[in-house]
N, C-alpha and C positions, 0 to 999 in steps of 0.2 A: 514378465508381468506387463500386462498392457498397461501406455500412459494415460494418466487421465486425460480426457477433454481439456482444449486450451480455454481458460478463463471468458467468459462473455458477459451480457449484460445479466444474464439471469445469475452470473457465478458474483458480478458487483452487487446487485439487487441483496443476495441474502449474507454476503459479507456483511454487505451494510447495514442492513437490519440488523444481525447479529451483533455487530461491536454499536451500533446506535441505543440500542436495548439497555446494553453495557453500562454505557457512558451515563443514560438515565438515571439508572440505579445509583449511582454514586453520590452520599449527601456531599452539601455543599459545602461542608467544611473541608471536604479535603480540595477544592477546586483552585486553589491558591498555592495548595502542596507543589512543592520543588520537587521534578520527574526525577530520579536516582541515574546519575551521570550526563543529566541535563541540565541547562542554562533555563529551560522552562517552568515554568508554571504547569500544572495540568489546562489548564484555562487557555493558556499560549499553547500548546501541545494540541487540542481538539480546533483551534482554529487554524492551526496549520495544515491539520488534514484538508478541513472544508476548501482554504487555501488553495493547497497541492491539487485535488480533486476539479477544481475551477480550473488553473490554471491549466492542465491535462485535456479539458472541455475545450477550451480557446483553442489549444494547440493542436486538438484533432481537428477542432472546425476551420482550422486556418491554412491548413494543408502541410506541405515537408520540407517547409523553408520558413526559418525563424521570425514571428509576426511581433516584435516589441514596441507596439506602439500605444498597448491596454494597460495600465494597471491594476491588477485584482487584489482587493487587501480584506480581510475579515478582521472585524471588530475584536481584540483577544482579551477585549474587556467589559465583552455584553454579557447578559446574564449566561448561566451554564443552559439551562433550558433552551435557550436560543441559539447558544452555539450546537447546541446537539440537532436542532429544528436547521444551522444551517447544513450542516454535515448531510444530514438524508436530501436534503434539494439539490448538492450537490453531488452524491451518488444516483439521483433517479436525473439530472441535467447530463451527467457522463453516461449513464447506459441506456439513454434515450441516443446519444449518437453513436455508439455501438452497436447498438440494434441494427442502425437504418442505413449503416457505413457500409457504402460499397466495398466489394470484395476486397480490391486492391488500394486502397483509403491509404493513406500514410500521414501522419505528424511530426513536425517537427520534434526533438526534445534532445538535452545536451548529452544524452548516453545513446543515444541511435534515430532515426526514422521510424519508429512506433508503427503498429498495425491497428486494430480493436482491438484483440488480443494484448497487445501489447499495451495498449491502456488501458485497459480492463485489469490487467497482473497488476502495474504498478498501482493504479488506486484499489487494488486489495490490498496488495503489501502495506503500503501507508495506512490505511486502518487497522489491520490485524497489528501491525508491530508497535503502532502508535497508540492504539488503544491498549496494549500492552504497558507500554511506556504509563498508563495515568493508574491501570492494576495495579504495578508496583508501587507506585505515589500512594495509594491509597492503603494498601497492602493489604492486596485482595488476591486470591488466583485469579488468572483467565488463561484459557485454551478454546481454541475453534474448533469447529469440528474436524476430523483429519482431514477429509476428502476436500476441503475447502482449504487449507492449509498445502496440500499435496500440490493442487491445480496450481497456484502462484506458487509453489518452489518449484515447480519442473517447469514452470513458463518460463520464468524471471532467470533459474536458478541451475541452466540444465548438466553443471557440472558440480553441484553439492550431493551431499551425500543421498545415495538410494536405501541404506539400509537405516534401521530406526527407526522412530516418530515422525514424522514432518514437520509438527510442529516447533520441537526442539531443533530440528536441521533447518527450518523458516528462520527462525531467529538468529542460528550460529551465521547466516547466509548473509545478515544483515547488519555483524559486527555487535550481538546483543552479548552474547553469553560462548562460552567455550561448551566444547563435547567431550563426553570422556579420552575420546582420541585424536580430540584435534583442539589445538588453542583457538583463542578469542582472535577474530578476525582485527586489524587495525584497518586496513581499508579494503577495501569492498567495491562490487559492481554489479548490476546489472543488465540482461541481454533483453532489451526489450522490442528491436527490430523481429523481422520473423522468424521461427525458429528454423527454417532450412537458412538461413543465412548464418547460422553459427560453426562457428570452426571450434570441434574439438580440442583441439590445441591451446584455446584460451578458458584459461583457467578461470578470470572474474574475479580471482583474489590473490592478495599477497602470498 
């Protein structure tokens, strides 16, 4: 089977939209709900993406040596509307530098040297799993499309399982949930340098 396309800005763009959509929908009564094996909030949980997504911004724009001299902090006690309003500025500020990032671009980040690709994967994964994380809060389904779920598990992911859903193999990837044939992850990784830079041999998990 051919691999998907590695994630880019048009693959952050409808993630984003997709879990932005999401996070809309959800009244305000559950925004205060405690995520299900989180220390968060829903409320602290969507500002962490915006967060994460910023911080990924800085660290591509800063090149592939650690730039600690910024602070980035999102308010995790503005309203919910405005956390969802920061989250898409920060999806459309990350895959505006994606777009225009030369070929061979690298970021810093404490799991590898990142490409666009490779921050493209990561600020999907943090939205698909994290907006996950406020479904459950809320106790709502959500699932992404697969093809959009596929692209970040085989970018991020590229020694998880091939056979099955992606999305359920997205999640097991990220220490969420167990598979029929495989337990719940305890600790977890991922490859977010380029993908010929990976060694078969590294498993990524416990």
């Amino acid at each position: 089977m051919k691999p998907p396309p590695e994630p880019g800005a048009r693959t952050l763009l409808d993630i984003g939209e997709f879990c932005t959509t999401f996070l809309r929908a959800q009244p305000a009564s559950c925004w205060d709900d405690r995520a299900p094996d989180m220390e968060w909030t829903t409320r602290q949980v969507v500002a962490h993406i915006a967060n994460t997504l910023l911080w990924y911004a800085f660290d591509f724009a800063a090149g592939d040596t650690e730039l600690s001299t910024a602070d980035v902090a999102v308010r995790d006690d503005a309203e919910p509307a405005e956390l969802v309003r920061t989250v898409s500025a920060s999806v459309r500020l990350l895959a505006a530098l994606v777009q225009t990032a030369e070929g061979d671009r690298r970021g810093w980040h404490p799991r590898g040297r990142a490409d666009a690709s490779g921050f493209a994967a990561m600020a999907c994964d943090e939205l698909l799993v994290h907006t996950d994380d406020v479904a459950r809060a809320a106790g709502v389904p959500f699932a992404p499309p697969p093809e959009l779920a596929e692209a970040t598990l085989r970018r991020l992911f590229p020694w998880a399982p091939a056979d099955g859903e992606p999305w359920p193999n997205l999640l097991w990837a990220n220490g969420r949930i167990a598979l029929p044939d495989r337990p719940r992850l305890e600790t977890w990784t991922w490859h977010c340098a380029p993908l010929s830079e990976w060694e078969p041999s590294d498993s990524g998990c416990a």
